[in-house]
C-alpha positions in Angstrom: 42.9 -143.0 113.8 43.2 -140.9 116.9 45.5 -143.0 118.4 47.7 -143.2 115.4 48.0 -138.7 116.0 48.9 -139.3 118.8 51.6 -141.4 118.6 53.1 -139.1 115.8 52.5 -136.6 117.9 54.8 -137.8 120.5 57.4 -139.3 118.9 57.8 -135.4 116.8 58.0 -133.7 120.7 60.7 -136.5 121.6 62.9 -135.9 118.7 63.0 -132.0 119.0 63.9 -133.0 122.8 66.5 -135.0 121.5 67.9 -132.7 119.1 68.6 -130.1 121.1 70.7 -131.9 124.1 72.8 -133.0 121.5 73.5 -129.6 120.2 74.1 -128.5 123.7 76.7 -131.3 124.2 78.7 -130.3 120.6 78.6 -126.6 121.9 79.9 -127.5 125.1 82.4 -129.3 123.5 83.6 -127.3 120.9 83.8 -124.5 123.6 86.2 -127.2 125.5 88.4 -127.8 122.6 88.3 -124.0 121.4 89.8 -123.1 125.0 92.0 -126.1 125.5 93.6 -125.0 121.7 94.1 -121.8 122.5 96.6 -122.5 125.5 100.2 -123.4 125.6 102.6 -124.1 128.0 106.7 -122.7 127.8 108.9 -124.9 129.8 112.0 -123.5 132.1 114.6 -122.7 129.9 112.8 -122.0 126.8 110.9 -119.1 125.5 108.3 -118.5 122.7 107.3 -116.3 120.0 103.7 -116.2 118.0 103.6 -116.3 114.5 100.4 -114.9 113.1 98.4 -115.5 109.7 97.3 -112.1 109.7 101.1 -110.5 110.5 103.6 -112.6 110.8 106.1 -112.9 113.6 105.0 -111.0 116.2 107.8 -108.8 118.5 106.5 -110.4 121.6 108.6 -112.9 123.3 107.1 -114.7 126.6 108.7 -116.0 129.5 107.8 -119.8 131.0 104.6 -120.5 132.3 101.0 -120.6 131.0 100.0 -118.3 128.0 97.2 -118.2 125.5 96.5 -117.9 121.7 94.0 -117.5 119.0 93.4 -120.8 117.4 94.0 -121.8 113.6 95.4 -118.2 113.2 98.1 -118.1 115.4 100.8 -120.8 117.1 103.7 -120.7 119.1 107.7 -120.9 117.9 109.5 -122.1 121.4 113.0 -121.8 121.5 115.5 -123.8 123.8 117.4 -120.9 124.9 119.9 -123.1 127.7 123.5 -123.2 126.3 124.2 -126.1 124.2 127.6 -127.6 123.9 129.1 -128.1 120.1 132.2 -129.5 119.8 133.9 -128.6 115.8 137.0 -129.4 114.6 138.7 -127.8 111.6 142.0 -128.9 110.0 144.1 -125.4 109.5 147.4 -124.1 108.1 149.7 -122.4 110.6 152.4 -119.4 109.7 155.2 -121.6 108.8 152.6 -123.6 106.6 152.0 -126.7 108.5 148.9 -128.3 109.1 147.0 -128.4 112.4 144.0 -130.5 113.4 142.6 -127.9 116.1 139.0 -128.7 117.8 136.6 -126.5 119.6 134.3 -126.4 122.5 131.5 -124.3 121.7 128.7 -123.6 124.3 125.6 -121.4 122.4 122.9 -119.9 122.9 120.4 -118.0 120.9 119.6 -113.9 122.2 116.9 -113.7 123.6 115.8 -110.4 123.0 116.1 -110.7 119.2 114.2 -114.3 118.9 112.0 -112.5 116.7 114.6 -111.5 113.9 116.5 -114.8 114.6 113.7 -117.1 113.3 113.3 -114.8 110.0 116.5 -115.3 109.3 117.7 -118.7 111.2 114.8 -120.5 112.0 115.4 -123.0 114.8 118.6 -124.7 113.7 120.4 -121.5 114.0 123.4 -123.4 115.1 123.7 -126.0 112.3 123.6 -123.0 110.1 125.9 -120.8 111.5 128.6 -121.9 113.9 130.4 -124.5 111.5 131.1 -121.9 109.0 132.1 -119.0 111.7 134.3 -121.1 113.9 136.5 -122.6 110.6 137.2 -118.9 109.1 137.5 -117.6 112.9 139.8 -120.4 113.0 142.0 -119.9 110.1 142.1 -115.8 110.5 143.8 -116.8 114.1 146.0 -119.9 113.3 147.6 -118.5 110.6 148.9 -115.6 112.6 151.4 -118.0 114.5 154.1 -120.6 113.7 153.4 -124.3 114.7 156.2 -124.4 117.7 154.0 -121.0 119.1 151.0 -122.7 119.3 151.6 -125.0 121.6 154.3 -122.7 123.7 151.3 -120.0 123.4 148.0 -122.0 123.6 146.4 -119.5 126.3 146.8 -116.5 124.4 145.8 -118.4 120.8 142.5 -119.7 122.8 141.6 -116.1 123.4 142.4 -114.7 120.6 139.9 -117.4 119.0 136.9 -116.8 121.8 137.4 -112.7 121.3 136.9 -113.2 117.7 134.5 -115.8 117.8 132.3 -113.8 120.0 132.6 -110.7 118.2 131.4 -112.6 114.8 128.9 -114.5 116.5 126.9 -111.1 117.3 126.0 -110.8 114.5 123.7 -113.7 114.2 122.3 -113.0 117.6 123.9 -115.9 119.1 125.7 -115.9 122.6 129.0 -117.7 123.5 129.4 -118.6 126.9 132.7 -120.1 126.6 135.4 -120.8 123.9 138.2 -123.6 124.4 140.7 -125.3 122.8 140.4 -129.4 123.4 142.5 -130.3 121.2 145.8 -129.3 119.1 147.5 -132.1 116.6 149.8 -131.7 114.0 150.4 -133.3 111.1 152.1 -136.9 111.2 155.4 -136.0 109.7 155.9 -132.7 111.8 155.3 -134.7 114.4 158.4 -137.3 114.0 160.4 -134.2 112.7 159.7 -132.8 116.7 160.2 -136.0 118.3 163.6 -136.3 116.3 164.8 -133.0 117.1 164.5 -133.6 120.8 166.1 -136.5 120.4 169.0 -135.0 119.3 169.0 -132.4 121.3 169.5 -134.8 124.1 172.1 -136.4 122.2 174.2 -133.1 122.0 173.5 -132.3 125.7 174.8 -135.9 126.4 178.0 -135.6 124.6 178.4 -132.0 126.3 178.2 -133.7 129.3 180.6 -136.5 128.4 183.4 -134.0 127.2 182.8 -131.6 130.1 183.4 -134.6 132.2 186.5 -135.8 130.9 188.0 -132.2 130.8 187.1 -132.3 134.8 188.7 -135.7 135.4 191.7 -134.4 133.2 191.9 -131.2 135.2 191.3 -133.2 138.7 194.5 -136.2 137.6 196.8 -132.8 137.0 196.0 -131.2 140.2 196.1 -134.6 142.1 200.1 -135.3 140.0 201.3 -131.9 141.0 200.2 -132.5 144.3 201.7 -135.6 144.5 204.7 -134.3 142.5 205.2 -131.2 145.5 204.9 -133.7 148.2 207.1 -135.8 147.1 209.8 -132.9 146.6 208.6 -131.5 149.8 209.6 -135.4 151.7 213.0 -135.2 149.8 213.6 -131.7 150.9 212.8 -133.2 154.7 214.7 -136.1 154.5 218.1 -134.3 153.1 218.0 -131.4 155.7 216.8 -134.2 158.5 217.3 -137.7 158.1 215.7 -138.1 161.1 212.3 -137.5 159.1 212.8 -140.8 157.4 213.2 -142.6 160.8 209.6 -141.0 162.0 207.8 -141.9 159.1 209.3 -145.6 159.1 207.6 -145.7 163.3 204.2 -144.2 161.7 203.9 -147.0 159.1 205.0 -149.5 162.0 202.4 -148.3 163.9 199.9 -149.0 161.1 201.3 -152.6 159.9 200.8 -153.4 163.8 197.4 -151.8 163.8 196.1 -153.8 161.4 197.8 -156.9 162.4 196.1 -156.5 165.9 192.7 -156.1 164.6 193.1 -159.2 162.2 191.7 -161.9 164.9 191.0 -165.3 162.3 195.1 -165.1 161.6 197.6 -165.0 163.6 201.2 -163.3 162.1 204.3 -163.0 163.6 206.6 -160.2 161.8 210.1 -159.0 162.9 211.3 -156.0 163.6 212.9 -155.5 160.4 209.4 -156.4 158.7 208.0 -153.6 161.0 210.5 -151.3 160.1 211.5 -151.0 163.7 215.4 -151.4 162.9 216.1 -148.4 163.7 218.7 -149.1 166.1 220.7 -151.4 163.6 223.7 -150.4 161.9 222.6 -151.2 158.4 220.3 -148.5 159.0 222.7 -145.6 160.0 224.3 -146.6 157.0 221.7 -146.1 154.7 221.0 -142.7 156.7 224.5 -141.9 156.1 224.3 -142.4 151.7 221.4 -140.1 151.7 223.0 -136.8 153.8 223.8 -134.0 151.9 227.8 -134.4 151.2 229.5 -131.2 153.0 231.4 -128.8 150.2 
């Protein structure tokens, strides 16, 4: 019987021993996980808010790095607050009531002093929720302010018209634009072939200008080449009535030639006369002839 006490006796003091290393090891670890919980990291580029149970949103916003938290009654909101590029494209009616496909390059990013009041009324999609619906009336304000042949000739100033605008109504959301920028301009199909077919015959016209300018300058250039050839002809008469001697220098010139180029002729050989030269100047026949031509004495 004794030893039967004793035994109970032992096994009670190992059990309370027992019982209490566990508890040690939950508190331990429940202190681990209530201090693990309670931290959180913000990554570069991003920045957090805390949203309470007891509050709400609170007006704190903190930076990257390490921060802490009270667990179960308060988490963190992180925002991504690098700029984001959105590209949107919205079809649009210009002054003279033709349609223009006109796309956007959008590059976003939320305030980040008013991250707070952003996620009451945005949340984290801020973007899907607002920039679609800005950018098309933004668009159609602008576009309709020009005619389609001024949008392309004026594409700078239409681009910041847009991003003035754009950044202005953006404000009011608490959203930053970086940058603005056209990347695309279409029209419709139809306005297109009406252009194309306007140039066309634009360069038609200029082509026929060119063709009848032309032929008014080879006109004027055969007149002025037949009255030149007209006065030098009177001018050689004039010479050869008040000097027949004239003729007989101008017959020795185009000897000269006919002998030059005979001379320089080396595959054939030709033999010509005098008379074929026009060197008969010595012959009767052509004092004769001299003589028909000189002016007949009153």
């Amino acid at each position: 019987m004794n030893k039967a006490a004793d035994l109970a006796q032992r096994l009670m003091r190992g059990g309370k021993g027992m019982g209490g290393g566990l508890g040690a090891l939950l508190a331990v670890g429940g202190l681990g996980y209530g201090a693990w919980t309670s931290m959180y990291t913000v990554e570069a580029g991003h920045r957090s808010i805390i949203f309470s149970r007891v509050g709400g949103i609170k007006p704190d916003i903190y930076s990257e790095g390490l921060h802490f938290r009270i667990p179960w009654l308060q988490w963190p909101i992180i925002y991504d607050v690098r700029a984001k590029p959105r590209k949107i494209t919205s079809p649009t009616g210009s002054k003279d009531l033709q349609t223009v496909n006109i796309s956007l390059r959008v590059l976003s990013r939320p305030d980040t002093l008013s991250l707070p009041d952003m996620y009451r009324q945005l949340a984290l999609d801020y973007d899907e929720r607002v920039l679609p619906s800005i950018v098309n009336e933004v668009l159609k304000s602008t576009v309709a302010k020009f005619n389609a042949s001024q949008l392309i000739t004026m594409r700078q100033q239409v681009s910041l018209m847009i991003r003035k605008s754009l950044i202005e109504r953006a404000k009011d959301f608490n959203i930053v634009l970086d940058d603005v920028s056209i990347t695309e301009l279409s029209f419709s199909t139809e306005y297109t072939s009406a252009v194309e077919s306007k140039q066309v015959a634009q360069q038609e016209a200029q082509r026929a200008t060119f063709i009848v300018e032309k032929a008014k300058q080879e006109k004027q250039q055969k007149m002025v080449q037949a009255e030149g050839e007209a006065e030098s002809a009177r001018l050689i008469g004039q010479a050869i009535t008040a000097n027949p001697g004239y003729l007989k220098l101008r017959k020795i010139r185009a000897a000269q030639a006919i002998a030059r180029t005979v001379a320089s002729s080396q595959a054939n050989k030709v033999y010509l006369n005098a008379g074929t030269l026009m060197l008969n100047i010595n012959d009767g026949d052509f004092d004769k002839k001299l003589e028909t031509i000189k002016p007949k004495k009153k």
